[in-house]
Each structure stands twice: as structure tokens, then as C-alpha cells.
Steps between C-alpha positions, in 0.01 A plus 500: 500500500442882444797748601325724798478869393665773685306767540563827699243654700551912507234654795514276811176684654174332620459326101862492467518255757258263412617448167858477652291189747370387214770461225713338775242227523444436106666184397617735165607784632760653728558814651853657342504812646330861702473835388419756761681788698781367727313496800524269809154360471542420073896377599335290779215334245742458185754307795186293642458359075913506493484699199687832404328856536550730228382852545426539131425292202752591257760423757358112534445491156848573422599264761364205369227321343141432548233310348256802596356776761203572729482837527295618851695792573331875534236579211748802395809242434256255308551664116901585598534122594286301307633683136882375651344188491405480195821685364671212661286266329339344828172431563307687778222439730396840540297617804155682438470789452731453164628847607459833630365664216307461125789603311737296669263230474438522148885540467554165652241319329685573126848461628353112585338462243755618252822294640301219545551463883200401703370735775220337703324698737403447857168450524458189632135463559509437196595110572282448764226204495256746578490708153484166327223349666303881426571509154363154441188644617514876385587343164183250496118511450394483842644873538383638161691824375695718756274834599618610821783439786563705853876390656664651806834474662460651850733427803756716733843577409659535883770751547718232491492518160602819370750558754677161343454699143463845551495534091098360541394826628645643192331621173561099326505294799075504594255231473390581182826412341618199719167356588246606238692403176450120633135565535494631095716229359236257708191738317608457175615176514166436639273776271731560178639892483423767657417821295384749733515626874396774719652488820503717827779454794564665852854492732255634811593270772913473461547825268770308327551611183407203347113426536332261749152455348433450179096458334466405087269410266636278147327487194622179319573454103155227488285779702545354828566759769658491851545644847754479684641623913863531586643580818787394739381692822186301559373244735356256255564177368366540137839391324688252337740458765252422775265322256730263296610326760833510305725692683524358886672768612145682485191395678235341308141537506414201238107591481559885411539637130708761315372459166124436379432448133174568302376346223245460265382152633680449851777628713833396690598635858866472531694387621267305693396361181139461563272516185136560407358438174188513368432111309560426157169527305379781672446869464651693755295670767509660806192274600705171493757322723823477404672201512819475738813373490877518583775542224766194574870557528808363656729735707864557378779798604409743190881646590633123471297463176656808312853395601442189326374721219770683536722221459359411148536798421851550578545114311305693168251229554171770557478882455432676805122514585492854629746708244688802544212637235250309691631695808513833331122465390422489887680814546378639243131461707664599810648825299102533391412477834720795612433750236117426607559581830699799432251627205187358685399381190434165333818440305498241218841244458537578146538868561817455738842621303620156411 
């Protein structure tokens, strides 16, 4: 039988804690140890798992040994923490965003890739059903070549939440960086790279300093071009969270979309995964039917799924599916997205300082 790994979880907020649920319930893992500030609530959750609470990293690691980390604390402590990890030779899980910044981004993706010590990065949409049932038909005939995709991600953010993480009002802590960089890794997993943007963004209703709203357009490496809505001080239900279905902790409105994608033959609502394609043999026209159909797929926990990634990775039995460099590229989009809405220009990838 396989020796369970011990793995430390460092960040026991609203993620934190599910991957701390969830390691404790994987037949390979176990959860070794907490890092967070010595406060009553994180010494009451580390005592409900029986397991010691550190208040920093190097402390545990000098402690004693694990088999790897899952790093879900702050985005400012993610470079500081994750580049101990791999100093220490232990494999993270790395929440998204990668980090705070480009630079530190960049940073951490050659200090990985240089000692050889896997970073994978938190973007766990990435193992969900849904993105594998899409690409089977994004990637066939019926759709024809991408041309064109609009995606939103529009819900409320209650007080609640930034008084629990007053750091989210802050220049770093916005939707752009926490919620949008799951919506690029999904567009160019979906769409290939992204070359260009030209965004616009307002902080009217909260005046945080950190924006609310956010409106884009993409231009993709194949031509294809995108729009795209952001904001977390709506009433709407045109995002992943209440569309997936995969989250209960979120209502879910099953027949709603976040995502529709164009092509040159048919297209793909999502995630409601209804299709329309024009039939084989004939030349597309706005004059014909379409013929319709829903995209199969079999629900699974897309957090559950990248643990057991996770765990193969940690074994050096897979490479991590979304990279420290694979995480960087997305900031380097999000970066793209900034300096557009700062210049009010379009601003193309390739011309970002890398």
C-alpha cells in the first residue's frame, strides 16, 4: 500500500478550508500541519484536524517533514511562500493568482523550473467535466474554426466579504486579479493565446480602490476576438459559480450561460452545453436551421480532481497541468489588461516587460 503524504496547508480562509476538508478525506493524503497567525479562530480549526499551527513556514519546515504544501494564504505571501517551498524542495499547490505581481511571478516560475520542484497552480476549473466535454466539441467539425466568444462573471460580493479580508479593497486584492485570471486561463485554454486587449474599468459604486466593473475586448493569436463583463457588485447570475452547478455553496441556475462560443460552422453555450450546428455537407447560412444538441458529461468535484493531480504530481508520476509559467502567462494578460485600462489603449501581450 502507498505511504499517505503529509502535506501542510498555509491560508486556512474560505479555499483554505476546503482543501484542508478535502485532503482529510483523500485516501493518500493527510493533513501534517497549519500555517496562519495565532489567532483563536485558526488555533480552534488546526485543534478541530488535531494538527499543529505554525505561524510561518520556515518554522514548520524546520520542524519537520512534509511530502508537500497548499499554499491559500493572502496573494501578497504567495511568491514569499511558495519560493520556501521550493528552496525546501517540496512540492506546492499554489493558489491562483500565482502571486501579487509580474515580476514576482516570473521570478517564481524560473526558480521552479530551474531546481526542478513542481509548482502547480490553482486553477482548478481546469479539471472540471465541463471543459472536457467543450473542447471535444470546440475542437471538432461541427464547430468549424473559433471566430468569436462573449463571457461574463457577474454576481455581488456582500460586505461580508471584505470586512473578513480587508486587503480585497486594496490595489491587488479586486476581481480582476482573484476572479478574472480563472476566466483567462479558461479563454485560452479554450481559444489558444491571447495577444491583445483594450480594456476599460470603474470603482463607482464601492470607491474601493480596487475596481468593481470591469468591460474588455481580446483579440486571439488565430484572429478570433472576444468580449468580455466583470463585476462583483451586480445582481446577476451570468457566472461560473451560479452556472456550473459545481460549487453548492452557490445557487445554481442550470439553464443560464456564462460563456457562448462562435464558430465558423456552429456554436456551444456553456456551461449549459447546448449546441447548434449547421449539418455536415452543407454551406453555412443564415437561411438554414441549425441542428441542436447537448454536449454529454459526467459531474465530478474539479477541486477533488486536482488533488488527485496533485498527488501524481507530488509521486513525479505527471507534471502539473497548470505551471508556475502556465500561471505567469495569465498574469501576464491580466498585467495587459491593467496597463489598458490605465493607458486606455489596446495593449498587445508581447509588448509587456517580460
Amino acid at each position: 500500500m502507498t505511504e499517505r503524504l503529509d502535506i501542510i496547508l498555509s491560508g486556512p480562509g474560505l479555499i483554505g478550508r476546503q482543501h484542508a476538508k478535502l485532503v482529510s478525506q483523500h485516501p493518500d493524503c493527510r493533513l501534517a500541519a497549519i500555517v496562519a497567525p495565532e489567532h483563536a479562530e485558526n488555533i480552534a480549526f488546526a485543534e478541530s484536524y488535531g494538527v499543529p499551527l505554525y505561524t510561518g513556514l520556515e518554522a514548520a519546515f524546520d520542524a519537520r517533514r512534509f511530502d508537500a504544501a497548499i499554499i491559500s494564504s493572502p496573494n501578497v505571501f504567495h511568491s514569499g511562500q511558495a519560493s520556501e517551498c521550493i528552496r525546501r524542495g517540496v512540492p506546492a499547490l499554489v493558489e491562483k493568482p500565482v502571486t501579487d505581481t509580474l515580476d514576482t511571478a516570473r521570478e517564481l516560475a524560473e526558480l521552479s523550473e530551474s531546481a526542478g520542484v513542481p509548482i502547480l497552480v490553482g486553477h482548478h476549473r481546469t479539471y472540471s467535466p465541463l471543459l472536457e466535454a467543450a473542447e471535444k466539441f470546440l475542437r471538432s467539425a461541427d464547430f468549424g474554426s473559433p471566430v468569436a466568444l462573449q463571457g461574463s462573471a457577474l454576481f455581488y460580493k456582500p460586505a461580508s466579504y471584505f470586512e473578513a479580508g480587508p486587503w480585497r479593497t486594496k490595489h491587488g486584492g479586486g476581481p480582476i486579479l482573484i476572479n478574472l485570471i480563472h476566466e483567462v486561463g479558461l479563454m485560452r485554454y479554450f481559444f489558444g493565446e491571447i495577444v491583445s486587449v483594450f480594456a476599460d474599468a470603474s470603482n463607482a459604486v464601492r470607491g474601493f480602490e480596487v475596481e468593481d466593473s470591469v468591460a474588455i475586448t481580446f483579440r486571439f493569436e488565430n484572429g478570433a476576438l472576444g468580449t468580455f463583463l466583470l463585476s462583483d457588485t451586480v445582481g446577476s447570475n451570468k457566472s461560473w459559480e451560479m452556472t456550473s452547478g459545481e460549487n453548492p455553496k452557490y445557487p445554481n441556475y442550470p439553464a443560464d450561460d456564462c460563456y457562448h462560443f462562435a464558430g465558423t460552422n456552429g456554436s456551444l453555450d456553456f456551461p449549459s452545453m447546448r449546441v447548434r450546428y449547421y449539418k455536415a455537407g452543407t454551406e453555412p447560412s443564415w437561411w438554414l436551421p441549425f441542428t441542436d444538441g447537448q454536449a454529454a458529461f459526467t459531474r465530478a468535484d474539479p477541486l477533488m480532481r486536482q488533488l488527485d493531480h496533485f498527488v501524481q504530481v507530488i509521486r513525479g508520476k505527471a507534471v502539473p497541468r497548470v505551471s508556475a509559467r502556465d500561471g505567469y502567462r495569465n498574469m501576464l494578460v491580466v498585467q495587459a489588461i491593467n496597463d489598458s485600462i490605465r493607458s486606455r489603449s489596446i495593449v498587445r501581450v508581447a509588448d509587456i516587460s517580460h
